[in-house]
VOGU-3710 file (C-alpha; in Angstrom, 3 decimals, decimal comma):
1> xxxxxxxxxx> 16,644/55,615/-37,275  12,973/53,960/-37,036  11,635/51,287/-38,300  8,564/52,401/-40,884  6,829/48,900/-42,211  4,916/51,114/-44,622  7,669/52,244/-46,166  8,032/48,929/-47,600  5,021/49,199/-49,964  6,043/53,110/-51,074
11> xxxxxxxxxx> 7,488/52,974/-54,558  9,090/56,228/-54,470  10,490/55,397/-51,380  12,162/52,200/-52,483  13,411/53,949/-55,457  15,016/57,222/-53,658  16,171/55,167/-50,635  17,842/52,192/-53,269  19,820/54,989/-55,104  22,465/52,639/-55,766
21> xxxxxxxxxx> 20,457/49,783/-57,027  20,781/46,961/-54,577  17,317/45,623/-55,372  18,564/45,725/-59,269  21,267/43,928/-58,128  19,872/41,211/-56,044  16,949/40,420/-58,988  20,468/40,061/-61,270  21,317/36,813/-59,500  20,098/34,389/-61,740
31> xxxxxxxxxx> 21,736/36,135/-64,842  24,889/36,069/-62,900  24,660/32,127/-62,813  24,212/31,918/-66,575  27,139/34,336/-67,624  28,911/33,558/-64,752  29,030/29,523/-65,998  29,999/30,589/-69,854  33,070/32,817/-68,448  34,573/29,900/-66,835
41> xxxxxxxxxx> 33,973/27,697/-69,796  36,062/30,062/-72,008  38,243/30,773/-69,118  39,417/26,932/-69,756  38,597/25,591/-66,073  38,582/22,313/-67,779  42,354/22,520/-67,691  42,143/22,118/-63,936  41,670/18,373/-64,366  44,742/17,884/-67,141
51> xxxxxxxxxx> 46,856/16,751/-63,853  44,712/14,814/-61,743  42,373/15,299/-58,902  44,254/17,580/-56,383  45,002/16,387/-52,982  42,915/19,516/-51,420  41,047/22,835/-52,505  41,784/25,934/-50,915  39,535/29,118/-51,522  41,014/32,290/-50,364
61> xxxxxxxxxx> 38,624/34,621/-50,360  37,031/37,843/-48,213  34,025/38,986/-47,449  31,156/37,983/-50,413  33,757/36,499/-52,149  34,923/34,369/-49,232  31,451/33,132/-48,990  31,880/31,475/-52,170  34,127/28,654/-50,984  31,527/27,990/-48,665
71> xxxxxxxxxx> 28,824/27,751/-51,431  31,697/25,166/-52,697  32,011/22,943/-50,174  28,305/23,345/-49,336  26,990/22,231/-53,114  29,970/19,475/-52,805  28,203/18,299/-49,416  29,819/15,007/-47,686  30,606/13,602/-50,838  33,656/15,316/-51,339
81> xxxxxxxxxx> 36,675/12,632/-51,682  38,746/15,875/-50,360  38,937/18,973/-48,628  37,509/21,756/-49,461  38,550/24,595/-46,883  38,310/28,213/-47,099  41,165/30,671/-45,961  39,988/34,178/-44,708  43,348/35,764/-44,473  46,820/36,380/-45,869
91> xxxxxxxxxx> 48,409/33,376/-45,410  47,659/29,874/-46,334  47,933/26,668/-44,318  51,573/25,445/-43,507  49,846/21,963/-45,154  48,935/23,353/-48,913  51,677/22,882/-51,481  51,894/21,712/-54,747  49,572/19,207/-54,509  46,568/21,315/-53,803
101> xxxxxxxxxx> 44,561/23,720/-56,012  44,217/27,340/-54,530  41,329/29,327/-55,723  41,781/32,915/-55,085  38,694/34,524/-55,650  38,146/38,511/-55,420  35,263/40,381/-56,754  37,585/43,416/-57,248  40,858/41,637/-58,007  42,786/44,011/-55,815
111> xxxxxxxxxx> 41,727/42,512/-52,188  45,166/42,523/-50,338  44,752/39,228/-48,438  43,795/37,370/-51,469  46,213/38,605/-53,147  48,785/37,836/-50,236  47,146/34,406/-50,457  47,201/33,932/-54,283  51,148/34,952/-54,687  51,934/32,303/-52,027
121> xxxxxxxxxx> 50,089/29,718/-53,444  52,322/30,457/-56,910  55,404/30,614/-54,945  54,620/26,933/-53,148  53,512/25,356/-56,632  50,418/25,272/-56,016  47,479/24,908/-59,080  45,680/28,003/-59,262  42,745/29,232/-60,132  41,403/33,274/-60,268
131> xxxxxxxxxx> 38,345/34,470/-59,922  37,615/38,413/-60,091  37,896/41,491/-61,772  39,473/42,056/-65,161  42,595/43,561/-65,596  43,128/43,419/-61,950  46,289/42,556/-59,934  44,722/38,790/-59,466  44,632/38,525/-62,689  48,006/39,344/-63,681
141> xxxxxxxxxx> 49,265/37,099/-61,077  47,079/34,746/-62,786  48,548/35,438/-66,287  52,287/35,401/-64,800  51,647/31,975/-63,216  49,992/30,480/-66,507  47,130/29,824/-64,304  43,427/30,384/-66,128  41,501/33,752/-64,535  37,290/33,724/-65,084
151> xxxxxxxxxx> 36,572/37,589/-65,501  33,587/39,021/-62,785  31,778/42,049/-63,708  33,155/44,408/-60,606  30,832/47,153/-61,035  28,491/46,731/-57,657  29,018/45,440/-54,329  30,745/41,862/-53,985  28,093/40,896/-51,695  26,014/41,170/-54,889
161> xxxxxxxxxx> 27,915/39,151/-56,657  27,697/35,815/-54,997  26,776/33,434/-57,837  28,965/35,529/-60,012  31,893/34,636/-57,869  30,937/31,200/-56,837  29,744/29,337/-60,407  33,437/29,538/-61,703  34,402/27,505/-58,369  31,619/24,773/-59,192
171> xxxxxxxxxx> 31,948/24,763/-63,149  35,660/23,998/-61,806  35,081/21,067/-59,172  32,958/19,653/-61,577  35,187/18,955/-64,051  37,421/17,446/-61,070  34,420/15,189/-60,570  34,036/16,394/-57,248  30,198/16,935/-58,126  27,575/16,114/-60,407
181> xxxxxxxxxx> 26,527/19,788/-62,137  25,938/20,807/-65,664  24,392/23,270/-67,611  21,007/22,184/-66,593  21,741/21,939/-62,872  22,611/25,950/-62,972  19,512/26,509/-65,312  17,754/25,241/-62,555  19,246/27,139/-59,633  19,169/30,167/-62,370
191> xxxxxxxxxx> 14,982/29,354/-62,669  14,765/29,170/-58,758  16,540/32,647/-58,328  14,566/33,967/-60,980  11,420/33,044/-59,449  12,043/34,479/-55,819  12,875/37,554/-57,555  9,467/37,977/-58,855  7,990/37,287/-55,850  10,011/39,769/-54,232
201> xxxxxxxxxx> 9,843/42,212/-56,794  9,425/46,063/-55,412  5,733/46,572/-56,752  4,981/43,557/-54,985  3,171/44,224/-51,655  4,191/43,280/-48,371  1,340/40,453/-47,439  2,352/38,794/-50,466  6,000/39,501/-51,177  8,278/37,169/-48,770
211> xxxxxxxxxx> 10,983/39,485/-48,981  9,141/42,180/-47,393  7,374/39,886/-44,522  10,705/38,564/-43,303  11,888/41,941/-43,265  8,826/43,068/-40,681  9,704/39,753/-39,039  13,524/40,737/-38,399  12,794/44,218/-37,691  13,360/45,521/-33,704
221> xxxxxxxxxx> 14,362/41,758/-33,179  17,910/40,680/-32,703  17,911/37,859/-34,856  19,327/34,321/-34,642  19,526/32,390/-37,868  19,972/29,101/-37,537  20,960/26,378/-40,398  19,868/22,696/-40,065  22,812/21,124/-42,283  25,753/22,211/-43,089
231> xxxxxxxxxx> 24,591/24,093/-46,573  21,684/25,775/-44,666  24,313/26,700/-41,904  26,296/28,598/-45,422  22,850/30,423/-46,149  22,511/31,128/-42,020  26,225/32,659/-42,290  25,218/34,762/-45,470  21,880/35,522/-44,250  23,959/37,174/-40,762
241> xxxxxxxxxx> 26,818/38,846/-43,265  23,601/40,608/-45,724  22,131/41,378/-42,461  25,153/43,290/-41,347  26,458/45,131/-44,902  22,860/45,536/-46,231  20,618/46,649/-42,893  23,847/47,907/-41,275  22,412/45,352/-38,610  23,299/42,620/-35,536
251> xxxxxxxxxx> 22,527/39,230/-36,578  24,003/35,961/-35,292  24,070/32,749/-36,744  24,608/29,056/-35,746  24,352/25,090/-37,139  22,302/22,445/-35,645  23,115/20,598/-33,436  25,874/23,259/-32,357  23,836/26,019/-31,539  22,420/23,420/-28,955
261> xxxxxxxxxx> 25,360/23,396/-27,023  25,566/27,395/-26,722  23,168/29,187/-28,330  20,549/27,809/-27,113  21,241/28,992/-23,590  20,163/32,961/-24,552  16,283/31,832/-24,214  16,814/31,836/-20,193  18,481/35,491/-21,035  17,343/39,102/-20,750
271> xxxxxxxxxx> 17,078/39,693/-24,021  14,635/36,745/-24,459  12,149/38,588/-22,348  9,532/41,268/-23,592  7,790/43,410/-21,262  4,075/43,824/-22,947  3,672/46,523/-20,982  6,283/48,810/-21,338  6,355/52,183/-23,051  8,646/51,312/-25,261
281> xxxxxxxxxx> 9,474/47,946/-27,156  12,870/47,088/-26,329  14,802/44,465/-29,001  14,405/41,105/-28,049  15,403/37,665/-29,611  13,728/36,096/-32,658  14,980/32,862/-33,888  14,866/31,698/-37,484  15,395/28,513/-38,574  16,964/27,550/-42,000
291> xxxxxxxxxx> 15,363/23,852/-42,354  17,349/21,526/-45,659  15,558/18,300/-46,972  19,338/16,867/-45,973  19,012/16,637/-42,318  20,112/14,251/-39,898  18,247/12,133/-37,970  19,222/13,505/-34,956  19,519/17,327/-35,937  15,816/17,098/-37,053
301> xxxxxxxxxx> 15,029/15,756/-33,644  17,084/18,766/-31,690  15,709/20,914/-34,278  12,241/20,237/-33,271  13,024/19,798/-29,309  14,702/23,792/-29,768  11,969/25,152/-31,666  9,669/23,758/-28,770  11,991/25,169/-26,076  12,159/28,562/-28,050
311> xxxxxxxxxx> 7,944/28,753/-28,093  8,036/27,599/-24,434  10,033/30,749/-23,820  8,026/33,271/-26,073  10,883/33,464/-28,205  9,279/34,121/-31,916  10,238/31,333/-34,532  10,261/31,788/-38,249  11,162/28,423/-39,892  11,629/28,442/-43,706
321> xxxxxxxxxx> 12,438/25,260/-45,689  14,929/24,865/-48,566  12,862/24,548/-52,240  14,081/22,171/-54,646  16,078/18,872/-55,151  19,651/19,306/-56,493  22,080/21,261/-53,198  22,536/24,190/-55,648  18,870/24,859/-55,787  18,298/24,292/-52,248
331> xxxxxxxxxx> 20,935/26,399/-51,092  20,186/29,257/-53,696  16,419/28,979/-52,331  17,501/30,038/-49,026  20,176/32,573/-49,989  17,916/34,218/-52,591  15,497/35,005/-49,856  17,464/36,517/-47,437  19,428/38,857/-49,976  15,459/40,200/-50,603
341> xxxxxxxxxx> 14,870/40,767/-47,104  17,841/41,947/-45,588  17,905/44,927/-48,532  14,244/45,310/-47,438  14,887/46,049/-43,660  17,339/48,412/-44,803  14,795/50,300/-46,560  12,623/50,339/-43,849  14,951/51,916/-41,558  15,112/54,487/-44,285
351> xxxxxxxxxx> 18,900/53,384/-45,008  20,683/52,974/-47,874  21,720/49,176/-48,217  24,571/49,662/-50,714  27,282/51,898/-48,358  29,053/50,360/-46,538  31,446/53,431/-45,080  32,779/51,377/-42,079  34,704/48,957/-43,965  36,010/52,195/-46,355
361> xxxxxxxx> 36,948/53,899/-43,266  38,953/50,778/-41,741  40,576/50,191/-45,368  41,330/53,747/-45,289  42,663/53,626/-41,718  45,034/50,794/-41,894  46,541/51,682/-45,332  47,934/54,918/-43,551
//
């Protein structure tokens, strides 16, 4: 596989090579916040509240749909008055019972460790709430438990999906007052999406579409994404998992000031060094850096010294700013973007972003 930048500004191409409509599906982002946010008002998430505020929330969740608890606790920020944690596996904590709410989120409604996760949390008393497909087996151990289930379109990718999966979760800590969002907040987030999509849009060529010049930037690079608060360190995470599933791709990512303490250390590496002269270009590092209005003090200050140190080593830099006020916005700003250009640098490797026949083949593998 090669890298082809002009590819990128080939309509045909991007049409043949997107067979199964990941571009369509990225653009679809802000419509998912707007349907998404009516489904979980007639889904009654409002009920949630009828007992209190719950001692904890725990989001069980995989893949795209794990991300979502992350967009949670992200939007929530330091504010929270409680935990929001999200559970990647079968089992929950030894800690949650019946005092917690447990939202079990799956695009598909059939992902066995959230559905491990989501009978446990019934069987300890838990609240619960259920995100994902309809007439899935979350949702029937939704129904069972008298819990409420918001219905997710399932029809692409759950990567795709992401505000589709995660607006339920926010509709629902709002109404537990565990943030300040309403309709207009999501409009907003919904306009911000919408916007980035136009910019991004296909027919849009590469000098001008952002999409497409990150792409250029991240291709034959191996790239570290870097957040600079804890919700740019959720788009820095998603930015590395659309990297993976969409370019099939290496990408690691890292919060400030963490990354100081070990990432930092791969500028003095071999892979930090290109030979000018060689015959061919061999992958080096590129760092990009996720910047949020909410920084710390002192994280602005070690973001600064390590984009310094990173020049000082010829280490490219790419440093791209969260756009708007409310967290939602912000953080939408900054995953929007990266969806665009991590389906983009699949295209220009002539690969389609949509398969992802690894993950079938382990499924497939360990259900033998």
């Amino acid at each position: 596989m090669s890298w082809e930048a002009g590819r990128l500004d080939d309509p045909r191409w991007l049409e043949e090579g997107d067979s199964s409509g990941m571009l369509r599906a990225v653009a679809s982002s802000a419509a998912q916040i707007r349907t998404s946010y009516r489904a979980a008002r007639e889904a009654g998430v409002s009920s949630l509240a009828r007992d209190g505020r719950p001692r904890a929330v725990v989001v069980a969740g995989m893949g795209g749909s794990g991300i979502a608890g992350d967009v949670l606790a992200a939007v929530c920020g330091h504010g929270a008055p409680l935990p929001i944690v999200t559970v990647r596996s079968y089992r929950l904590p030894g800690w949650v019972g019946a005092t917690d709410l447990v939202i079990a989120v799956s695009c598909s409604g059939s992902s066995e460790e959230t559905l491990a996760a989501a009978t446990e949390a019934v069987r300890r008393g838990c609240r619960l709430l259920a995100v994902g497909g309809p007439g899935s087996a979350l949702e029937a151990i939704a129904r069972q438990a008298g819990a409420p289930f918001v219905p997710v379109a399932s029809g692409g990718q759950p990567r795709a999906g992401l505000w589709a999966l995660s607006v339920p979760l926010l509709a629902a800590a709002a109404e537990l007052g565990l943030l300040r969002v309403d309709e207009e907040t999501f409009e907003t987030a919904a306009g911000r999406l919408e916007e980035i999509a136009n910019r991004c849009r296909p027919a849009s060529e590469s000098f001008i579409n952002p999409g497409k010049s990150l792409a250029m930037e991240l291709a034959e690079t191996i790239p570290m994404v870097w957040g600079s608060s804890p919700l740019a360190a959720v788009a820095a995470h998603r930015w590395a998992c659309q990297l993976n599933e969409n370019g099939k791709y290496p990408a690691i990512w890292g919060e400030i000031p963490e990354t100081g303490h070990n990432q930092v250390v791969t500028f003095d590496g071999p892979l930090a060094e290109r030979d000018i002269f060689a015959d061919e270009a061999g992958r080096s590092l590129r760092l990009f850096v996720l910047r949020d209005a909410d920084e710390h003090p002192q994280v602005a200050k070690r973001r600064e010294a390590s984009v310094r140190l990173a020049h000082d080593r010829n280490v490219p830099v790419t440093e791209i700013a969260a756009e708007g006020t409310h967290p939602l916005e912000r953080l939408a700003s900054l995953i929007g973007l990266g969806d665009y250009a991590s389906t983009y640098l699949a295209l220009g490797y002539g690969i389609d972003p949509t398969p992802v026949s690894a993950i079938t083949e382990l499924k497939t593998r360990i259900s033998q």
